[in-house]
mmCIF file as gemmi writes it, N, C-alpha and C atoms, coordinates in Angstrom:
data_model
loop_
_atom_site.group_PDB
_atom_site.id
_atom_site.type_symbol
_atom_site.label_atom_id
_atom_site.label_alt_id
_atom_site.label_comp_id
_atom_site.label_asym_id
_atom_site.label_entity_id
_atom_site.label_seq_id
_atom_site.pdbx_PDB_ins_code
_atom_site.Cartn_x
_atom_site.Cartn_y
_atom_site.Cartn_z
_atom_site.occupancy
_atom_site.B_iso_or_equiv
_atom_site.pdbx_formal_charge
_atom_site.auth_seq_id
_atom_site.auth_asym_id
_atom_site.pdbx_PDB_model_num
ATOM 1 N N . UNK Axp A 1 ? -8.5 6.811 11.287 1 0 ? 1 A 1
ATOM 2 C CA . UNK Axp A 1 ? -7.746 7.922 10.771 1 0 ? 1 A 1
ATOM 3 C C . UNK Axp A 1 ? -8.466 9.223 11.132 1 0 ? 1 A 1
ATOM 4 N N . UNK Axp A 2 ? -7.758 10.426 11.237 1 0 ? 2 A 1
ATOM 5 C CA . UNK Axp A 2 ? -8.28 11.343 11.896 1 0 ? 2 A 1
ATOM 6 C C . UNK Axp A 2 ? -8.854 12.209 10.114 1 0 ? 2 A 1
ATOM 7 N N . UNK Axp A 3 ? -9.828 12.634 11.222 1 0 ? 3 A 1
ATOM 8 C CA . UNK Axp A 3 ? -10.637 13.417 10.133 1 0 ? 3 A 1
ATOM 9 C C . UNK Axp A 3 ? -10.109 13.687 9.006 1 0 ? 3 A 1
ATOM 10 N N . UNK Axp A 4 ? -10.249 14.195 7.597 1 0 ? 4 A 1
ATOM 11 C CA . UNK Axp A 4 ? -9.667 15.144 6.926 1 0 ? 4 A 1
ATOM 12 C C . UNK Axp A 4 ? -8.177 14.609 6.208 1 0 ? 4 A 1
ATOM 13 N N . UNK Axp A 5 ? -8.051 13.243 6.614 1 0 ? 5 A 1
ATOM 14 C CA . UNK Axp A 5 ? -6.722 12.866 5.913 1 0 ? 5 A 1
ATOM 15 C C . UNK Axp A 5 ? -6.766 12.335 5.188 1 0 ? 5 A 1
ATOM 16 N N . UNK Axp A 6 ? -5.828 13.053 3.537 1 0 ? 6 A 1
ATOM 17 C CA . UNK Axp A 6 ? -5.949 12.439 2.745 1 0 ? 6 A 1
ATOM 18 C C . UNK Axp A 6 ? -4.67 11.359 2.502 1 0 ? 6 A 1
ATOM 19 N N . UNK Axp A 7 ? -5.271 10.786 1.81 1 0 ? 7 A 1
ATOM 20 C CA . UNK Axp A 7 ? -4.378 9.277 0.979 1 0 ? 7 A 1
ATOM 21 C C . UNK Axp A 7 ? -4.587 9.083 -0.581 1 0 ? 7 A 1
ATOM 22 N N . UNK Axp A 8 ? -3.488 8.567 -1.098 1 0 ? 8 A 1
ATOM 23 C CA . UNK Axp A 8 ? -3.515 7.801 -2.197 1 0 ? 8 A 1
ATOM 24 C C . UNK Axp A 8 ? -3.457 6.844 -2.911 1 0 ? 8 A 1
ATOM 25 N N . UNK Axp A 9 ? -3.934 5.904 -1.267 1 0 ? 9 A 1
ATOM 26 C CA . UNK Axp A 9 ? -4.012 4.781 -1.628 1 0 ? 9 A 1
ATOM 27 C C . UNK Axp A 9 ? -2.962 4.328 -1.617 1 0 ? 9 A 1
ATOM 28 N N . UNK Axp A 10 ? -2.694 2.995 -2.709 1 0 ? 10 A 1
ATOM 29 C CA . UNK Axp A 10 ? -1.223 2.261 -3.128 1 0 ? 10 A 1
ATOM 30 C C . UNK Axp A 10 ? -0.787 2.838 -4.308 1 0 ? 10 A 1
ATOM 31 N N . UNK Axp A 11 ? 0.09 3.69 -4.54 1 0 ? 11 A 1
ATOM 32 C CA . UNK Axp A 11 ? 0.661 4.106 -6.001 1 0 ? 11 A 1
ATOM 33 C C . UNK Axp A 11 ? 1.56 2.29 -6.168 1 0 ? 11 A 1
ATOM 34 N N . UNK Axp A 12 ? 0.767 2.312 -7.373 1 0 ? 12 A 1
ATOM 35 C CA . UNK Axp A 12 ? 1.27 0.729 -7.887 1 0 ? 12 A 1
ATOM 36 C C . UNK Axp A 12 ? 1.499 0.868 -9.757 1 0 ? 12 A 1
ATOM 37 N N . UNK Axp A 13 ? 2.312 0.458 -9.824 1 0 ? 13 A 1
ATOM 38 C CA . UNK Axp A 13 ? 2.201 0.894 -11.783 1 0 ? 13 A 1
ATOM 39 C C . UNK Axp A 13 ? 1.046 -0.261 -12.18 1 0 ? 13 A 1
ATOM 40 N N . UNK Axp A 14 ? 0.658 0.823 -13.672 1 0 ? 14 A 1
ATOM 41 C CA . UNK Axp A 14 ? -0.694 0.14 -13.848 1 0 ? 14 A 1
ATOM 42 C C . UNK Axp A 14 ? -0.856 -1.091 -14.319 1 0 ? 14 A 1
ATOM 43 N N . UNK Axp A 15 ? -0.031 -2.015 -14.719 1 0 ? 15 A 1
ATOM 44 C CA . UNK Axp A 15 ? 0.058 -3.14 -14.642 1 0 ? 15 A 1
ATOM 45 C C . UNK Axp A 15 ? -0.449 -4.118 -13.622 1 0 ? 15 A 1
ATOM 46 N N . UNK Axp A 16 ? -0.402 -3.582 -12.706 1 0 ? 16 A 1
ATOM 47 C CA . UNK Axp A 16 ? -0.366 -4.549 -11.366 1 0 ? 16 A 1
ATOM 48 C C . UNK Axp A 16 ? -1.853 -3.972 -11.347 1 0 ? 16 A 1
ATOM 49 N N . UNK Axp A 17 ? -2.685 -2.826 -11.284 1 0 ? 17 A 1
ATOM 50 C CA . UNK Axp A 17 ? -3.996 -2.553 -11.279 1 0 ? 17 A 1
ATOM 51 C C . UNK Axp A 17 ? -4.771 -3.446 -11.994 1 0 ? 17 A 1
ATOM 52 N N . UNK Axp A 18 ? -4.266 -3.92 -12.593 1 0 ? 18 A 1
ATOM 53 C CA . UNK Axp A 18 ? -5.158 -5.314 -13.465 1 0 ? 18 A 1
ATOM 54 C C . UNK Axp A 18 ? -5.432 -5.96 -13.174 1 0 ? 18 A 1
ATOM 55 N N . UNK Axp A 19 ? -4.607 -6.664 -12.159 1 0 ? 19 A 1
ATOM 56 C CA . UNK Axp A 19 ? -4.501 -8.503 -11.631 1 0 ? 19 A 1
ATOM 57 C C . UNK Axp A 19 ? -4.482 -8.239 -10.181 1 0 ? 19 A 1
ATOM 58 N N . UNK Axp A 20 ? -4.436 -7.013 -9.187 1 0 ? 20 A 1
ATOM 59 C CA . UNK Axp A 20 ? -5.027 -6.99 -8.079 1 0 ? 20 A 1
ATOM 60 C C . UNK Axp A 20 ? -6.358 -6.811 -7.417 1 0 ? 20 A 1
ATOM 61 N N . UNK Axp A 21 ? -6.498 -7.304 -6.275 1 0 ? 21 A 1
ATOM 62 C CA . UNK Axp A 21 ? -8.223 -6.141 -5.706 1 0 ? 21 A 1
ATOM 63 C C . UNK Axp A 21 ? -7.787 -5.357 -5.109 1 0 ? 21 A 1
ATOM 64 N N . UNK Axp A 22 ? -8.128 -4.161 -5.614 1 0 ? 22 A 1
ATOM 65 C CA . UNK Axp A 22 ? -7.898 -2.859 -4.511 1 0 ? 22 A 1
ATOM 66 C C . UNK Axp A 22 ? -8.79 -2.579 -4.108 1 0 ? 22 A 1
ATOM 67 N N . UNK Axp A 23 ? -9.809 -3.387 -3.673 1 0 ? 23 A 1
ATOM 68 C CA . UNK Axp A 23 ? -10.537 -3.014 -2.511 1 0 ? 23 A 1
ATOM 69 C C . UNK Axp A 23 ? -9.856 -3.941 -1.358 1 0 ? 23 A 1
ATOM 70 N N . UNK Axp A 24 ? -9.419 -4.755 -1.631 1 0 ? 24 A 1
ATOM 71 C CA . UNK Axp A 24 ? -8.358 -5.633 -0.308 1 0 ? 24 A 1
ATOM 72 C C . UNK Axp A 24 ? -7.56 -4.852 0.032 1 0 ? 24 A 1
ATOM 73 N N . UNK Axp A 25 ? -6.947 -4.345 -0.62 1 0 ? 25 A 1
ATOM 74 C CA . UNK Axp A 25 ? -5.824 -3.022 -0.36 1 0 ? 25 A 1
ATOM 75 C C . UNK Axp A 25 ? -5.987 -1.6 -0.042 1 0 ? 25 A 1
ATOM 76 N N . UNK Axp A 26 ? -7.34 -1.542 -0.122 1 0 ? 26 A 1
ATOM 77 C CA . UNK Axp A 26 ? -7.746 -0.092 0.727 1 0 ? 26 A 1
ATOM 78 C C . UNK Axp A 26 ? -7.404 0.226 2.207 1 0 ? 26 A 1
ATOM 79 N N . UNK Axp A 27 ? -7.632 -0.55 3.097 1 0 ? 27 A 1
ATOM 80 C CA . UNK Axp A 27 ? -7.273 -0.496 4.533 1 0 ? 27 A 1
ATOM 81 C C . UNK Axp A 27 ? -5.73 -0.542 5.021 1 0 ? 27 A 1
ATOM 82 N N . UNK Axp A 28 ? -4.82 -1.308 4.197 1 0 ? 28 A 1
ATOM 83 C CA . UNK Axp A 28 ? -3.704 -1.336 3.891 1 0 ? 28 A 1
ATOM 84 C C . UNK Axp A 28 ? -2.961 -0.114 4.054 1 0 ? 28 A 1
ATOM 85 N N . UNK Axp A 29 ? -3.577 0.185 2.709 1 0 ? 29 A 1
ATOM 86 C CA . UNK Axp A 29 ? -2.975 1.271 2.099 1 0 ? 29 A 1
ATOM 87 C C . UNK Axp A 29 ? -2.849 2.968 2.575 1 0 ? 29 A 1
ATOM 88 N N . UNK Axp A 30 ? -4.306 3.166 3.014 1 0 ? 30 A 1
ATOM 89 C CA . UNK Axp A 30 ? -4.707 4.295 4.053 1 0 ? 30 A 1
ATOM 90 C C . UNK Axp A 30 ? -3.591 4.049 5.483 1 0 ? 30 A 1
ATOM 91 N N . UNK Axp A 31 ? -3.681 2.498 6.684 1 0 ? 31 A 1
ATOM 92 C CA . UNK Axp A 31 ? -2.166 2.829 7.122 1 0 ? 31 A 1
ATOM 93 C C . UNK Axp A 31 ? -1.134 3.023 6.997 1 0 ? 31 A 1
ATOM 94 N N . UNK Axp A 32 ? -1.119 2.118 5.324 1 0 ? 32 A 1
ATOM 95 C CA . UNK Axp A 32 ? 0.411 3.046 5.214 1 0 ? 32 A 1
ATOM 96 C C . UNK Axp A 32 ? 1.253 4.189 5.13 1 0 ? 32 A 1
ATOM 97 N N . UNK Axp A 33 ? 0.193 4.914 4.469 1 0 ? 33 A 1
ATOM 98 C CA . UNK Axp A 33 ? 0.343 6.922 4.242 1 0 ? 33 A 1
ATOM 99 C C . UNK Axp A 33 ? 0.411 7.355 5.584 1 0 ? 33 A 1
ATOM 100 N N . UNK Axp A 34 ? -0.596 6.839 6.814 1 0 ? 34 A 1
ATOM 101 C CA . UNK Axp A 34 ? -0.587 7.497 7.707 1 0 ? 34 A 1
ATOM 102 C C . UNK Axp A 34 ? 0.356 7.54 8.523 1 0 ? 34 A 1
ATOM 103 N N . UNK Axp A 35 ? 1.123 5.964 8.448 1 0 ? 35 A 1
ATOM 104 C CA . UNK Axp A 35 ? 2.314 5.643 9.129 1 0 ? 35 A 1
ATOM 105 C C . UNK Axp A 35 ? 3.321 6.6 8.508 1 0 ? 35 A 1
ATOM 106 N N . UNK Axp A 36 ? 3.392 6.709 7.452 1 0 ? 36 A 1
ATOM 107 C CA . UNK Axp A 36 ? 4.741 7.55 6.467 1 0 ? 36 A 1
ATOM 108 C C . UNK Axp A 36 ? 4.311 9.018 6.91 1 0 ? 36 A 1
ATOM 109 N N . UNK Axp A 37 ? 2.79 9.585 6.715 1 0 ? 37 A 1
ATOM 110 C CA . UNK Axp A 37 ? 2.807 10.812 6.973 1 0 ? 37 A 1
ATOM 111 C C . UNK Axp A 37 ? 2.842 11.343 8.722 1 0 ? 37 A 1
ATOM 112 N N . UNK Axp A 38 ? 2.165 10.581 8.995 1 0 ? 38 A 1
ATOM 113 C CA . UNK Axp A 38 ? 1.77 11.241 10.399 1 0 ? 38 A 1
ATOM 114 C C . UNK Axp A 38 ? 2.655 10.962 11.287 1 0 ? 38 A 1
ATOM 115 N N . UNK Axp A 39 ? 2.819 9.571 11.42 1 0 ? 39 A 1
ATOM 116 C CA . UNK Axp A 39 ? 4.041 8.649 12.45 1 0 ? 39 A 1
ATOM 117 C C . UNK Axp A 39 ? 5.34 8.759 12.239 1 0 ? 39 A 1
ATOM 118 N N . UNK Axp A 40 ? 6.143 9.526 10.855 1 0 ? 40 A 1
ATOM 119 C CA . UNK Axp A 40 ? 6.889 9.773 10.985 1 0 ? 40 A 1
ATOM 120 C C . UNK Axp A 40 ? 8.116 8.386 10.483 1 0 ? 40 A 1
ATOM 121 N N . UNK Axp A 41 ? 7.617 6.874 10.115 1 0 ? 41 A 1
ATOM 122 C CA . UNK Axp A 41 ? 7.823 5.903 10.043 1 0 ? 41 A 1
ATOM 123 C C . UNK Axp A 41 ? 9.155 6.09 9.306 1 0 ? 41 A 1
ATOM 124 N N . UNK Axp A 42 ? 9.864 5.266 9.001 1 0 ? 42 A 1
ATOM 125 C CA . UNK Axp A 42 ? 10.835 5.272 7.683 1 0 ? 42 A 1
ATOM 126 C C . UNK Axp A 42 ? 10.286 4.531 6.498 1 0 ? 42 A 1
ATOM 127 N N . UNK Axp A 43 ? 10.576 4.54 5.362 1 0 ? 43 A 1
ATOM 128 C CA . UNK Axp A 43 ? 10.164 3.458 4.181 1 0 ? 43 A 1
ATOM 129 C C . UNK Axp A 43 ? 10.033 2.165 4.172 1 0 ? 43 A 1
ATOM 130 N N . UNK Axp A 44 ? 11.369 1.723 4.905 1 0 ? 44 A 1
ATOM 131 C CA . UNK Axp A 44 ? 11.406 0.455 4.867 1 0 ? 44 A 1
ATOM 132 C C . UNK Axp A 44 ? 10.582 -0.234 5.98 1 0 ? 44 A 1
ATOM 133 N N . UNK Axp A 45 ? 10.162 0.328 7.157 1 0 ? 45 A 1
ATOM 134 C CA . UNK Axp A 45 ? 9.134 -0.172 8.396 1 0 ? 45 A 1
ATOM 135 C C . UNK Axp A 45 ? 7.56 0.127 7.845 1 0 ? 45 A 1
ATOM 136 N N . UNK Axp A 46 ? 7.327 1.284 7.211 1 0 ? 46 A 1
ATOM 137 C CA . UNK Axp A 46 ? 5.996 1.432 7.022 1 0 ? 46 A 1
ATOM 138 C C . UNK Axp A 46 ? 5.619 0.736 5.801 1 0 ? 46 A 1
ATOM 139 N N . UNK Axp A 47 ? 6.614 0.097 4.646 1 0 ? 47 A 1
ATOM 140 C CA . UNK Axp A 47 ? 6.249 -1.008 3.448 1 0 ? 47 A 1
ATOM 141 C C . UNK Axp A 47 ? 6.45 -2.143 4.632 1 0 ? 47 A 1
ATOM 142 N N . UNK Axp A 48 ? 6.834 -2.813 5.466 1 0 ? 48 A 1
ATOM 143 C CA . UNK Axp A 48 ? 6.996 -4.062 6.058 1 0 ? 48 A 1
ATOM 144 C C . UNK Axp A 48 ? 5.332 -3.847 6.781 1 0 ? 48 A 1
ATOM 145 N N . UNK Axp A 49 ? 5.355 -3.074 7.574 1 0 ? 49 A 1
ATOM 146 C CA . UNK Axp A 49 ? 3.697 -3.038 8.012 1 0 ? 49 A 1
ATOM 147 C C . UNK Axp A 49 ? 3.022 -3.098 7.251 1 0 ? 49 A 1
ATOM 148 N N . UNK Axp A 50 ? 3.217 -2.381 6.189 1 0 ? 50 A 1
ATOM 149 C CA . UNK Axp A 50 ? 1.896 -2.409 5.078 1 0 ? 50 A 1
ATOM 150 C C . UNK Axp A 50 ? 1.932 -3.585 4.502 1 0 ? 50 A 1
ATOM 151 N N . UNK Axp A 51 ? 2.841 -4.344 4.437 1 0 ? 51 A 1
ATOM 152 C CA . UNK Axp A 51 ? 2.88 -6.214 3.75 1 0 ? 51 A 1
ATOM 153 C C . UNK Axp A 51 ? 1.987 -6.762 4.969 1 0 ? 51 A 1
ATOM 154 N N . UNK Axp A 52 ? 2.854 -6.339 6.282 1 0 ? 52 A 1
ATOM 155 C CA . UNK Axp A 52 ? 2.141 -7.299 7.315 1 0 ? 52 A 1
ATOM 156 C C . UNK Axp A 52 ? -0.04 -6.909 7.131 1 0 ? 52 A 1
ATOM 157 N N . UNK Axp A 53 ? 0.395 -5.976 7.131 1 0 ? 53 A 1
ATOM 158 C CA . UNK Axp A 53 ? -1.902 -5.631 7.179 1 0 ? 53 A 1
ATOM 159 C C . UNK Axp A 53 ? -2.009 -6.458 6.15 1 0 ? 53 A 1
ATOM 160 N N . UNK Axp A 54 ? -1.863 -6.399 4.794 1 0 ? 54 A 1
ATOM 161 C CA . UNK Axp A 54 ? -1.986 -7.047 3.654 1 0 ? 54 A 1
ATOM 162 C C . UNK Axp A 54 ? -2.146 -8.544 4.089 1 0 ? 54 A 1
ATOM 163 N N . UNK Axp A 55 ? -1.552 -9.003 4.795 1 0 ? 55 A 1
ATOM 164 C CA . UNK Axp A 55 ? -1.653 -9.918 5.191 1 0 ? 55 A 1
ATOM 165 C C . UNK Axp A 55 ? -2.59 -10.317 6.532 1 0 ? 55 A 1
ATOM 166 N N . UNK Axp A 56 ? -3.128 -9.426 7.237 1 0 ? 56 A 1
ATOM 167 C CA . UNK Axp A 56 ? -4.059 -9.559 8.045 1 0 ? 56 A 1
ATOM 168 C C . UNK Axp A 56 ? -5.262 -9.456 7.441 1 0 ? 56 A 1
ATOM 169 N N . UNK Axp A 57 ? -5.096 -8.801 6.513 1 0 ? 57 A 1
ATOM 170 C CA . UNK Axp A 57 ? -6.907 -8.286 6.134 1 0 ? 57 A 1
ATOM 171 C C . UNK Axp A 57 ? -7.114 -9.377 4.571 1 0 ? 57 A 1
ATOM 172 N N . UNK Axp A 58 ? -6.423 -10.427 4.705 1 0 ? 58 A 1
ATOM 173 C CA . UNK Axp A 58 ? -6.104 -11.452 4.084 1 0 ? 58 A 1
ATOM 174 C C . UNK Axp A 58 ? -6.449 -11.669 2.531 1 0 ? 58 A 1
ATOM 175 N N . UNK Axp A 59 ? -5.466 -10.362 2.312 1 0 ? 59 A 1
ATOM 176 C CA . UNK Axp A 59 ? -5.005 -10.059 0.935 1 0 ? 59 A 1
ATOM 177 C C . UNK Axp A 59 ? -4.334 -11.407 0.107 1 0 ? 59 A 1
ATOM 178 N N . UNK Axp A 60 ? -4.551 -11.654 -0.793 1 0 ? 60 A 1
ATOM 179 C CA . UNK Axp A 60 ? -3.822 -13.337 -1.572 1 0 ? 60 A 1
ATOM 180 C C . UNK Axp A 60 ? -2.985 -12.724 -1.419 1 0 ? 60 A 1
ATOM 181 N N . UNK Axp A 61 ? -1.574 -13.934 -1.013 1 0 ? 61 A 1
ATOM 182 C CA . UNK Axp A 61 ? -0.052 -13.947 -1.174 1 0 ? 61 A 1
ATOM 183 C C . UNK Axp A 61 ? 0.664 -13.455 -2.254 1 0 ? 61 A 1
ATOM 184 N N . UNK Axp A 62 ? 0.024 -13.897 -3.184 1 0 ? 62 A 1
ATOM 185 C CA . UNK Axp A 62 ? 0.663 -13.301 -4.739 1 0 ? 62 A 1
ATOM 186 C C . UNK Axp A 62 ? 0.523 -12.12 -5.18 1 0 ? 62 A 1
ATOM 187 N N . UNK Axp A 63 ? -0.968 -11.524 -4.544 1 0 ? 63 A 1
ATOM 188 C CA . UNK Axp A 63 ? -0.941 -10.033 -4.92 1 0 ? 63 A 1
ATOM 189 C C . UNK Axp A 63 ? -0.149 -9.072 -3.41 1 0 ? 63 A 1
ATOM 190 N N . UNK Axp A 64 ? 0.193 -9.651 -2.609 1 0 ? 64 A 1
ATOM 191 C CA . UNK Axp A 64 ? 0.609 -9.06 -1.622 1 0 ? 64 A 1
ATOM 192 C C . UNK Axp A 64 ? 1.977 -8.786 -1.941 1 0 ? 64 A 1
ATOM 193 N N . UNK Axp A 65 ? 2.484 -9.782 -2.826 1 0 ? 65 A 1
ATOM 194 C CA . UNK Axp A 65 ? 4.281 -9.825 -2.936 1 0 ? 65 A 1
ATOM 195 C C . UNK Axp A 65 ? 4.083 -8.651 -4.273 1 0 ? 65 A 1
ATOM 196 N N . UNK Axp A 66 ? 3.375 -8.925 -4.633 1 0 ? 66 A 1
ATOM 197 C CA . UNK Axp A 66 ? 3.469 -7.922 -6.051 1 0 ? 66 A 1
ATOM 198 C C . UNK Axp A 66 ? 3.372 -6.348 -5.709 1 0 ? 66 A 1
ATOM 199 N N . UNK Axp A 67 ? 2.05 -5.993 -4.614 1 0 ? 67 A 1
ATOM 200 C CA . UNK Axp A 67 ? 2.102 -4.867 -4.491 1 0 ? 67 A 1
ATOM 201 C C . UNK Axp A 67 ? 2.851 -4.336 -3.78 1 0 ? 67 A 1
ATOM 202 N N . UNK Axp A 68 ? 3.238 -5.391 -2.65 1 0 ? 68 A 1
ATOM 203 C CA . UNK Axp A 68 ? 4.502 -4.824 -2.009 1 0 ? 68 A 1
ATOM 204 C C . UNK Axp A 68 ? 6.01 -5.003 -2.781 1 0 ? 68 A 1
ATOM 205 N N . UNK Axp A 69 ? 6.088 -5.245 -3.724 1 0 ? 69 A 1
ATOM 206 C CA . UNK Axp A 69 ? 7.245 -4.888 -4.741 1 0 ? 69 A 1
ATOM 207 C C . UNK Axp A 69 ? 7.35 -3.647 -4.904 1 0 ? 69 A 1
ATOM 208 N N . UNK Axp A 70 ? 6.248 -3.704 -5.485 1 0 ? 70 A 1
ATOM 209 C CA . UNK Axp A 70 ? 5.718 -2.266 -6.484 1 0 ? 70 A 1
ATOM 210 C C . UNK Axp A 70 ? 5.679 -1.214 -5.84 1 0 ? 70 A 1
ATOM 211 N N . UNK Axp A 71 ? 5.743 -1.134 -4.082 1 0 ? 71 A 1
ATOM 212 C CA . UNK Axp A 71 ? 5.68 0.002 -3.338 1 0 ? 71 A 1
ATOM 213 C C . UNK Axp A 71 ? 6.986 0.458 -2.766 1 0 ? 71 A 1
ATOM 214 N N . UNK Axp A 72 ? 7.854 -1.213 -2.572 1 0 ? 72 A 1
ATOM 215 C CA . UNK Axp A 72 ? 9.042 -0.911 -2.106 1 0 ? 72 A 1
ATOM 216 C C . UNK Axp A 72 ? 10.018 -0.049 -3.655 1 0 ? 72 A 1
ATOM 217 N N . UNK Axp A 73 ? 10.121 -0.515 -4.715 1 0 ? 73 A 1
ATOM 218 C CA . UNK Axp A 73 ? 10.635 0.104 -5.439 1 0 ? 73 A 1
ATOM 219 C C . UNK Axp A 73 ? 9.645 1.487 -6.195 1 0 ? 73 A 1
ATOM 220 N N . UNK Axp A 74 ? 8.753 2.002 -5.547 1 0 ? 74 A 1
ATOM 221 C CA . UNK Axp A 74 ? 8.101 3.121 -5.819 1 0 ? 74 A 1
ATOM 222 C C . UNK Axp A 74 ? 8.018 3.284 -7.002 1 0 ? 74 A 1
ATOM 223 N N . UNK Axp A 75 ? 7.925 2.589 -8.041 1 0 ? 75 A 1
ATOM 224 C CA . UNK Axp A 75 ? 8.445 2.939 -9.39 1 0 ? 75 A 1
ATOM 225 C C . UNK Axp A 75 ? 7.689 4.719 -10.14 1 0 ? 75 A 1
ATOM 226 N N . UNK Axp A 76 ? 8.793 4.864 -11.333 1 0 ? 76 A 1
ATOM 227 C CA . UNK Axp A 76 ? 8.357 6.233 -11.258 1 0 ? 76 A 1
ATOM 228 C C . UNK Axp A 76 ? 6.814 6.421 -12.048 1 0 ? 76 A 1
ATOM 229 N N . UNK Axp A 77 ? 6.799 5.166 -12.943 1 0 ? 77 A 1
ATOM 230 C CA . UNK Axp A 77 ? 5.084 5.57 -13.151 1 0 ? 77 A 1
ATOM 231 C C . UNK Axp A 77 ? 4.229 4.484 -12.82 1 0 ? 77 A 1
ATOM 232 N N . UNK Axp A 78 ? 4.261 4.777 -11.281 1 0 ? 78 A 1
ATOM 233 C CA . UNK Axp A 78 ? 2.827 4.428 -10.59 1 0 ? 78 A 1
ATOM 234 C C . UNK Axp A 78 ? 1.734 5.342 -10.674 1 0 ? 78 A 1
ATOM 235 N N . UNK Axp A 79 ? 0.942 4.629 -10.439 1 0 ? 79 A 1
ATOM 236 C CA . UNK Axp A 79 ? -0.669 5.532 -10.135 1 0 ? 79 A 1
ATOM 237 C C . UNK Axp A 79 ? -1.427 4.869 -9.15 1 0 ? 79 A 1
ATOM 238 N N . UNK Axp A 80 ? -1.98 5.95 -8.229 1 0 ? 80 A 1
ATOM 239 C CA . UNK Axp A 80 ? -2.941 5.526 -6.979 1 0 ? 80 A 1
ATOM 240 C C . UNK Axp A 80 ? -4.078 4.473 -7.574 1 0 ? 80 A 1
ATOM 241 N N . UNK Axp A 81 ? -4.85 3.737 -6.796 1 0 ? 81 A 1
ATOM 242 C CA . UNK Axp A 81 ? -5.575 2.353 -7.154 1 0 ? 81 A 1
ATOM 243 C C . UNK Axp A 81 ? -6.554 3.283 -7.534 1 0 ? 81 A 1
């Protein structure tokens, strides 16, 4: 990522901050902003990438479906990890 860019991580409601690692989801999460901010992505391609990393950087299945719930429906009170 280029210098100076910020992120917020996974806005996930705090529920799900309980029973995930967000340190598995740090690398994730930083492409995903960048894809949405910088690349210009749409929602629905830059949450499908961000499942797919989740799944490369071999995030458990169960927290992968959860946080990628939680991102596709953005809910309104999320908070960054």
């Amino acid at each position: 990522m280029p210098a100076g860019f910020d992120t917020d991580l996974a806005s996930i409601p705090a529920l799900a901050l309980r029973v995930v690692d967000a340190g598995a989801l740090a690398r994730s999460a930083v492409l995903h902003d960048f894809m949405r901010e910088r690349l210009e992505f749409s929602k629905l391609e830059g949450d499908a990438i961000f499942c797919a990393a989740m799944a490369a950087d071999q995030v458990k299945p169960w927290q992968r479906e959860l946080v990628y719930l939680a991102v596709r429906l953005n809910a309104s009170r999320a908070r960054a990890l």
